[in-house]
ZALUM-418564 format. One line per 4 residues: their letters; for each residue x, y, z of C-alpha. Coordinates in steps of 0.001 Angstrom, whole numbers, plus 500000, padded with zeros to 6 digits. Layout:
N
A = X/Y/Z; ...
This chain:
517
XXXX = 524531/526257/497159; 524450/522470/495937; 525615/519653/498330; 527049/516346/496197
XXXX = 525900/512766/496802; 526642/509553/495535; 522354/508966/495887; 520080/511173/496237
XXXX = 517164/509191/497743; 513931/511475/497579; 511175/509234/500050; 511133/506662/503045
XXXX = 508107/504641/502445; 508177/500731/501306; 509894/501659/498478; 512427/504554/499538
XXXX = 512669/503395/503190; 513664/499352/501724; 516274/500976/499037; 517986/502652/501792
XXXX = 518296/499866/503882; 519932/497827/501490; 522375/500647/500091; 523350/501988/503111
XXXX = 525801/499923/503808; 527853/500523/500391; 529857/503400/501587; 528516/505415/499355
XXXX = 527335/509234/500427; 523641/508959/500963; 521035/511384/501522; 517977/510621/502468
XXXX = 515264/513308/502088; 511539/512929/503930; 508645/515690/503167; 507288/514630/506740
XXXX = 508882/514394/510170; 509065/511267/512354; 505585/510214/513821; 505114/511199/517107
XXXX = 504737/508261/519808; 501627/509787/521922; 498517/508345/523344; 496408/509217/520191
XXXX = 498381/506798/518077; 495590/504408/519877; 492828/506896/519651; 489964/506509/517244
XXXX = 488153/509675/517578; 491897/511017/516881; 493015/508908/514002; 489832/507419/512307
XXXX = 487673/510862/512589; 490151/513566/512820; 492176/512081/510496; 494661/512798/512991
XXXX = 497354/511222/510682; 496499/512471/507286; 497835/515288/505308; 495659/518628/505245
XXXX = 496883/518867/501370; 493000/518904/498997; 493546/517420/495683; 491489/517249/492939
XXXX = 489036/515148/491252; 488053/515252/487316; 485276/517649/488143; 487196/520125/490431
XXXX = 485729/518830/493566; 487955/518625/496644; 489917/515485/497657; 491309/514815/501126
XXXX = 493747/512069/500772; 493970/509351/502873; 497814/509380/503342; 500476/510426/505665
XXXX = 504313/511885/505253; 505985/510451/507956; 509339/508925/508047; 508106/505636/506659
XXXX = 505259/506641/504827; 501978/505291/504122; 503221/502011/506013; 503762/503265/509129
XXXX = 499920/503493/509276; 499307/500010/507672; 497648/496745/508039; 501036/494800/507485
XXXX = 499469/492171/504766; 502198/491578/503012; 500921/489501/500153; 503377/487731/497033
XXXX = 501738/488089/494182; 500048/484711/491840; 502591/483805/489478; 499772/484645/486825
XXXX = 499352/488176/488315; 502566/488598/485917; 501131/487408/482918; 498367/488822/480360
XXXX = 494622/488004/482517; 491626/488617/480876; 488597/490305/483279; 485512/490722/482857
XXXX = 486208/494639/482652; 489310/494468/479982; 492792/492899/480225; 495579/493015/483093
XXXX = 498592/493517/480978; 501671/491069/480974; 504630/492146/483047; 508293/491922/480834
XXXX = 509359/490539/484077; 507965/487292/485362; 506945/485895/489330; 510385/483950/489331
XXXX = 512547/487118/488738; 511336/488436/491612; 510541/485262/493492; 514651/485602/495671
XXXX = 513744/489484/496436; 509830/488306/497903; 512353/485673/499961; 514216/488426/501161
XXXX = 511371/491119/501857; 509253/488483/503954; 512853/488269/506332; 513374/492129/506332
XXXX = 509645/493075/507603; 508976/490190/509846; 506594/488464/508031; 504578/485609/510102
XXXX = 502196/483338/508130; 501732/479581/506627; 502479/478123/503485; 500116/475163/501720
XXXX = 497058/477024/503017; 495779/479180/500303; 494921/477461/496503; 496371/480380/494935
XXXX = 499654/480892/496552; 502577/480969/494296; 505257/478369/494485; 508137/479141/497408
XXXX = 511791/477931/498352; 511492/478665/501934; 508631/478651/504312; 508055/482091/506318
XXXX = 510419/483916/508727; 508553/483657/511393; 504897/481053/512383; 501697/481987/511365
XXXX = 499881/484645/514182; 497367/482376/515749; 493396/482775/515437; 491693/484153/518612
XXXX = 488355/481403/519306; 485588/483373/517446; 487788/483755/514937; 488945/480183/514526
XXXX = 485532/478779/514656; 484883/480742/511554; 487829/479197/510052; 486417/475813/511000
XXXX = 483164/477022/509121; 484346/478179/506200; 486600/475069/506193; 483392/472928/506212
XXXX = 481559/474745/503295; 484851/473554/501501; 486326/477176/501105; 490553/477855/502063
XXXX = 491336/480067/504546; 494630/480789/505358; 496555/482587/507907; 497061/486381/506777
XXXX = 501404/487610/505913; 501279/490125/508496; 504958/492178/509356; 504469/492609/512927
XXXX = 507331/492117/516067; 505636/489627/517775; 507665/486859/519746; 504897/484255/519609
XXXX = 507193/481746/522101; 507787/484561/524751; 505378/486943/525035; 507357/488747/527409
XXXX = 510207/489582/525184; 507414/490383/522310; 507309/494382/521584; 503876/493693/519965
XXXX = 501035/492946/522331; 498286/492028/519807; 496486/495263/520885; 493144/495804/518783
XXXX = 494027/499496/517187; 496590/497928/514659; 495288/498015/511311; 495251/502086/510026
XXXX = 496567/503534/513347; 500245/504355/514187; 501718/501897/516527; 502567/503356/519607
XXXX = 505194/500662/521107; 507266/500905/517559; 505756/496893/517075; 504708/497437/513812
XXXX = 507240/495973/511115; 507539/499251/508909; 509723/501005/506850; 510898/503069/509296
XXXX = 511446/500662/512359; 513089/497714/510248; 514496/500381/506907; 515344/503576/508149
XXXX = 516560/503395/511668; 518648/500837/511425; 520573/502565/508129; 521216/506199/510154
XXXX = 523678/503542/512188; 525761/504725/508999; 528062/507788/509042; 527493/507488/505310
XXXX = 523940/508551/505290; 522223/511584/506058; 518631/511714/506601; 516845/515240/506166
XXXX = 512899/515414/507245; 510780/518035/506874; 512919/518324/503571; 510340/518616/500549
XXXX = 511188/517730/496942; 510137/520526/495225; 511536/519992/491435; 514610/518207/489411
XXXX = 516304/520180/487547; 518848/518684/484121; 521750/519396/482340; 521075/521216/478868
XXXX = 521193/517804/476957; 518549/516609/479303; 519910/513398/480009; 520498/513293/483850
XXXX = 519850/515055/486522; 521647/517451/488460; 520022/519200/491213; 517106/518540/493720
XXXX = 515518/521788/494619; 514407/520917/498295; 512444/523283/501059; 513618/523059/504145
XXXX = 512298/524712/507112; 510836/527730/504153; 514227/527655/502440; 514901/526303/499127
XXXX = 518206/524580/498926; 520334/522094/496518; 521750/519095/496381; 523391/517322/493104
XXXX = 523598/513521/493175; 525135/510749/490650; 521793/508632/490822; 518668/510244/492076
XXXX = 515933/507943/493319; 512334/508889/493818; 510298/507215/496138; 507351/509727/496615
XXXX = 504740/507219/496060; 503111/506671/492944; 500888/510015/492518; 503805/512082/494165
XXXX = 506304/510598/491993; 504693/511509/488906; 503606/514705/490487; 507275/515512/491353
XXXX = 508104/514468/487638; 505357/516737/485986; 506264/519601/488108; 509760/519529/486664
XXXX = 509116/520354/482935; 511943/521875/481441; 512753/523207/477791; 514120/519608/477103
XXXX = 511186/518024/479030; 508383/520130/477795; 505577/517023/479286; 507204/516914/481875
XXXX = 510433/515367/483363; 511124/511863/481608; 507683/511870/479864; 508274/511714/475943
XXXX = 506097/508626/476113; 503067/510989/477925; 502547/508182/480017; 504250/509980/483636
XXXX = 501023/510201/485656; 498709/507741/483212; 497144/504519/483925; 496487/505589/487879
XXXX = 495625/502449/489562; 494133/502254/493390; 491867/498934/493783; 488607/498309/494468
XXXX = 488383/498414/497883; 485991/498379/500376; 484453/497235/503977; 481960/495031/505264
XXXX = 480552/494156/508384; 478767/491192/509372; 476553/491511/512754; 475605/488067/514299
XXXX = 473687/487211/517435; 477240/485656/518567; 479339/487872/520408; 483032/489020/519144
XXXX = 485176/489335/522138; 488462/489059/519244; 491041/491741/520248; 493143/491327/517125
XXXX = 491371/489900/514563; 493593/490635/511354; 494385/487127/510663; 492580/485470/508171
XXXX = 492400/485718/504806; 490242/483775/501351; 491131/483311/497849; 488877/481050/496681
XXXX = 487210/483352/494609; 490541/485119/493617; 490034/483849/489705; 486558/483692/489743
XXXX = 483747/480869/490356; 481087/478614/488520; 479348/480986/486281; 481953/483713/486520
XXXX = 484633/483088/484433; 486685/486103/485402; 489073/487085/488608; 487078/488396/491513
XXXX = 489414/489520/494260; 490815/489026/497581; 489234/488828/501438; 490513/489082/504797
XXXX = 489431/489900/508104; 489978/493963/509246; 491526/495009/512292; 488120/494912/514742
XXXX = 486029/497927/514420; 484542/499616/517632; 481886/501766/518900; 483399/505064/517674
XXXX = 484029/503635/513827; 480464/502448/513482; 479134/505789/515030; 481222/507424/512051
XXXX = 479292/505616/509899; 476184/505528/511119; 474125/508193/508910; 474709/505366/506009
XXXX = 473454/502013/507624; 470341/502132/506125; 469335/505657/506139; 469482/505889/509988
XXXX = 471565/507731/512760; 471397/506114/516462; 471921/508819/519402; 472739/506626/522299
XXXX = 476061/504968/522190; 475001/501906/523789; 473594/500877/520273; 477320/501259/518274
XXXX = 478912/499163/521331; 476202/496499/520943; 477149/496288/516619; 480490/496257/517658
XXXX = 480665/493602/520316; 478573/491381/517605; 480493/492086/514761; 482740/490267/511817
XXXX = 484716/492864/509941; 485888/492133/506489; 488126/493916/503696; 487523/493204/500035
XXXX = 489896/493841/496943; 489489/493811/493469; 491510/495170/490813; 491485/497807/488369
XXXX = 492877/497930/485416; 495412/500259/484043; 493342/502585/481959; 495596/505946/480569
XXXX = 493039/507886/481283; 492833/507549/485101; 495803/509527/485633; 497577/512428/488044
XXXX = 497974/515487/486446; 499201/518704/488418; 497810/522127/487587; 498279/525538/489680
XXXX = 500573/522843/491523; 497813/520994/493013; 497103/517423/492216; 494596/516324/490385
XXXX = 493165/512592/490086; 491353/512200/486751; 490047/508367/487878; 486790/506477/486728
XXXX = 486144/503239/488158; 486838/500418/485757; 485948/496483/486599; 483065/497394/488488
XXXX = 481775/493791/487526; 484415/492037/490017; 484460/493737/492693; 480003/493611/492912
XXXX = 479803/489766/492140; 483195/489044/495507; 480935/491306/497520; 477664/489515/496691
XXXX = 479357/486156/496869; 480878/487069/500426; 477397/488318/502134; 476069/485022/500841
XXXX = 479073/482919/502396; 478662/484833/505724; 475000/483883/505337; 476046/480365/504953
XXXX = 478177/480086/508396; 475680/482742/510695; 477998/485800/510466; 475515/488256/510004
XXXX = 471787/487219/511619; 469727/490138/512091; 469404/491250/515478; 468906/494856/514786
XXXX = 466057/496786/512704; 468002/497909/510000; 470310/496474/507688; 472547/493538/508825
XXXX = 475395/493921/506408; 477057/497425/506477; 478995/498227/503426; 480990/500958/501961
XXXX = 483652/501123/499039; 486434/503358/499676; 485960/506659/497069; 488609/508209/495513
XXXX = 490464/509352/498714; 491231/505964/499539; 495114/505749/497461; 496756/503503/500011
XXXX = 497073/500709/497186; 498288/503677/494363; 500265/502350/491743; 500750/502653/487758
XXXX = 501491/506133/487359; 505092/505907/485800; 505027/501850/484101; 507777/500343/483514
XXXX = 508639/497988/480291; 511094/497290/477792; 509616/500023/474793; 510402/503778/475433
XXXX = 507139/505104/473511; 504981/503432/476037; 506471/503333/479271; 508415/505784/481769
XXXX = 510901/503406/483188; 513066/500658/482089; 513196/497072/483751; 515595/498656/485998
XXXX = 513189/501258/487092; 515212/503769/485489; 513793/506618/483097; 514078/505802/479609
XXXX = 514936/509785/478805; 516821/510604/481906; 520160/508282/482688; 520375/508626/486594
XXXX = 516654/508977/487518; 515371/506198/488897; 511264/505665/490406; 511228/502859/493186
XXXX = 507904/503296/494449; 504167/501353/493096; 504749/503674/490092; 506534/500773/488310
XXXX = 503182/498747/487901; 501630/497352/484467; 498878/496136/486731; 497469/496072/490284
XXXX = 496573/492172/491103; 493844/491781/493643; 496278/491804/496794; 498310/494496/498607
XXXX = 501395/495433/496673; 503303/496732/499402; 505596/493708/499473; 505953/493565/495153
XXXX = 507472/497060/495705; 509469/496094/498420; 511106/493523/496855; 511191/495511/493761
XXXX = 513166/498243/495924; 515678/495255/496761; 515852/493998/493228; 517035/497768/491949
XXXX = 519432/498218/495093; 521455/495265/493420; 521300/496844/490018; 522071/500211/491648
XXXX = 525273/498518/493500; 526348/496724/490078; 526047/499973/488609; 528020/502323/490991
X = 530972/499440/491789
């Protein structure tokens, strides 16, 4: 039997969880539908062994790379998503991150839409997640109206002298956009406590600004809404022409029910969007469901990311270190003529996430655990991006209804000359002396598993035969099917795009209300 809906919205994650919020309180009949359940407050939110090597908060699902060997994704369905796991940088993008950029790998492609249409929706997504930081600070930033909602989260003193020394080899650092509920003037009435398991782990006092503490909860507070988890999207089924949708198959609790909706938004994140799509080939739809361009699932985009850890004879006695970030070499440097990336400081590593790693820091593995506290208490932890670029062959495809990632690293050239270029500049301010007989810089890119920053797989753009989805987001071949998720992205930048699709969600919602009213 099929339920009817004003929306059908199929996802709760920055993109889903945002669109809610800001339709919710239309009056129109909602439904909300969540493959996961709501995370579970317990004591191994703040676990490491738990989260980090048990992958405590990861799906069991095994995916697919282009040779057939197994993938274990580094993602979560929860009721909010990837972000309820997330480091809460929550970045604007350059206002020449929207136009054509030439790399040393290939060209970023120019976005139909530019920084200032969706400069009033990055005003609006900074309010709606809490965002603390400082304008004026970083050379790149784009231009803003207002300053931030809330001050920038202060450097602990290990962490500030590095600022000071970075400051005196004439870099920029800035204070990281982190979405936290922190009450900086009253610590008492603060629900975040700066605690040092922040960045990847659940939050266990609900501090963390996510899509499901600042989206989700408060838009059940309407009798208009109705939020199903455990509820997953299994296929979208059309009327004979083809042109819109008109049921959601959905399993529930090993039942398949569905549910008909006027406008049908999916939110599943980029690879599960286009998976959901794919899966839903029909006799009009033969490619798949809006794919008569064959681009649904093309020009996969994740980032170059990766770690690196700095071990001085100083100690590190930072508890939350997430705070600081560098763009100097965002568009390059003397000699390199080409962006480079992004670099901020990681959530402080401990004793149990260097034992993890230790079989790869220089070929050895240390027994006692003495060793993994002393790396830890000494070390600087930093994250590096760099971006891809959209390539149609990187790209989700599902077969025997199991995901497969067809992706080949592109602008390989970026990401190794910001690496090399940071070990030198920790070099230059003595993060990183060698105090132990092995290596004193441990590094490791993030493989193919690592699809927090997934994006690209259904573009967006003003000509049907080579994009998925209109400037509105919605299908070109379908009339009420609209993606709200990274999918939407011609290219990836060098920063997190949570808050791009966040205030794309917001930018769609006012279509979306246009549209129904």
């Amino acid at each position: 039997m099929s339920e009817h809906y004003d929306i059908i919205i199929i996802g709760t994650g920055a993109g889903g969880g945002t669109i809610t919020h800001r339709l919710a309180p239309t009056g129109k009949k909602i439904l909300v539908l969540e493959r996961g359940s709501f995370l579970r407050r317990e004591k191994a939110n703040w676990d490491t062994v738990q989260v980090v090597q048990k992958d405590r908060y990861h799906t069991k699902e095994v995916w697919r790379d282009k040779d057939e060997r197994e993938i274990h994704p580094g993602i979560g369905y929860f009721v909010g998503g990837n972000t309820k796991v997330y480091g809460g940088a929550l970045f604007r993008w350059r206002e020449q991150d929207f136009d054509q950029v030439t790399h040393k790998g290939g060209i970023s492609p120019e976005w139909q839409l530019k920084y200032r249409d969706f400069e009033p929706y990055y005003i609006q997504a900074e309010k709606l997640y809490d965002v603390h930081g400082q304008r004026g600070l970083d050379p790149t930033e784009p231009t803003a109206d207002v300053e931030y909602p809330f001050a920038a989260i202060e450097h602990e003193p290990r962490i500030e002298e590095l600022h000071q020394s970075l400051q005196n080899k004439g870099l920029h650092p800035f204070y990281l956009p982190l979405s936290i509920k922190l009450n900086q003037v009253n610590r008492r009435l603060s629900a975040c406590i700066q605690c040092d398991t922040c960045d990847g782990f659940p939050c266990l006092v609900d501090a963390k600004a996510d899509a499901d503490i600042n989206c989700i909860r408060p838009a059940e507070k309407f009798n208009n809404l109705t939020l199903m988890t455990e509820a997953k999207a299994l296929r979208l089924h059309t009327s004979p022409s083809g042109r819109e949708v008109t049921a959601v198959s959905v399993e529930i609790n090993g039942t398949v029910r569905q549910f008909s909706g006027d406008i049908v938004i999916v939110a599943c994140g980029a690879i599960n969007s286009a998976a959901l799509l794919l899966r839903s080939a029909n006799e009009q739809h033969p490619q798949g469901l809006a794919n008569s361009s064959d681009q649904v699932g093309r020009n996969f985009m994740k980032h170059q990311n990766g770690a690196i850890i700095g071990v001085s004879r100083k100690a590190n006695p930072t508890v939350f270190q997430k705070t600081m970030g560098i763009n100097d070499f965002y568009w390059g440097e003397e000699g390199f003529d080409y962006p480079m990336g992004h670099v901020q400081l990681l959530g402080k590593v401990n004793a149990d996430m260097i034992a993890m790693e230790s079989p790869s820091i220089a070929g050895i593995s240390f027994q006692d655990r003495h060793v993994f506290e002393a790396l830890a208490s000494h070390s600087v932890d930093w994250w590096l991006t760099a971006e891809d670029l959209p390539d149609p062959n990187n790209r989700v495809q599902v077969k025997n209804d199991t995901i497969h990632l067809h992706y080949t690293e592109n602008n390989t050239a970026a990401y190794d000359r910001l690496l090399h270029r940071w070990i030198e500049t920790m070099k230059a301010i003595g993060c990183g002396d060698r105090i132990i007989p092995c290596s004193f810089y441990f590094k490791k890119k993030l493989p193919i598993q690592g699809v927090a920053h997934q994006c690209g797989t259904c573009r967006f753009g003003d000509d049907s035969t080579t994009s998925v989805l209109d400037l509105n987001c919605r299908t070109h071949d379908v009339d009420n099917l609209y993606v709200v998720d990274g999918s939407f992205f011609r290219s990836s930048a060098a920063v997190n795009p949570t808050l791009t699709i966040i205030a794309n969600a917001l930018r769609v919602a006012d279509h979306l209300i246009d549209r129904l009213n």
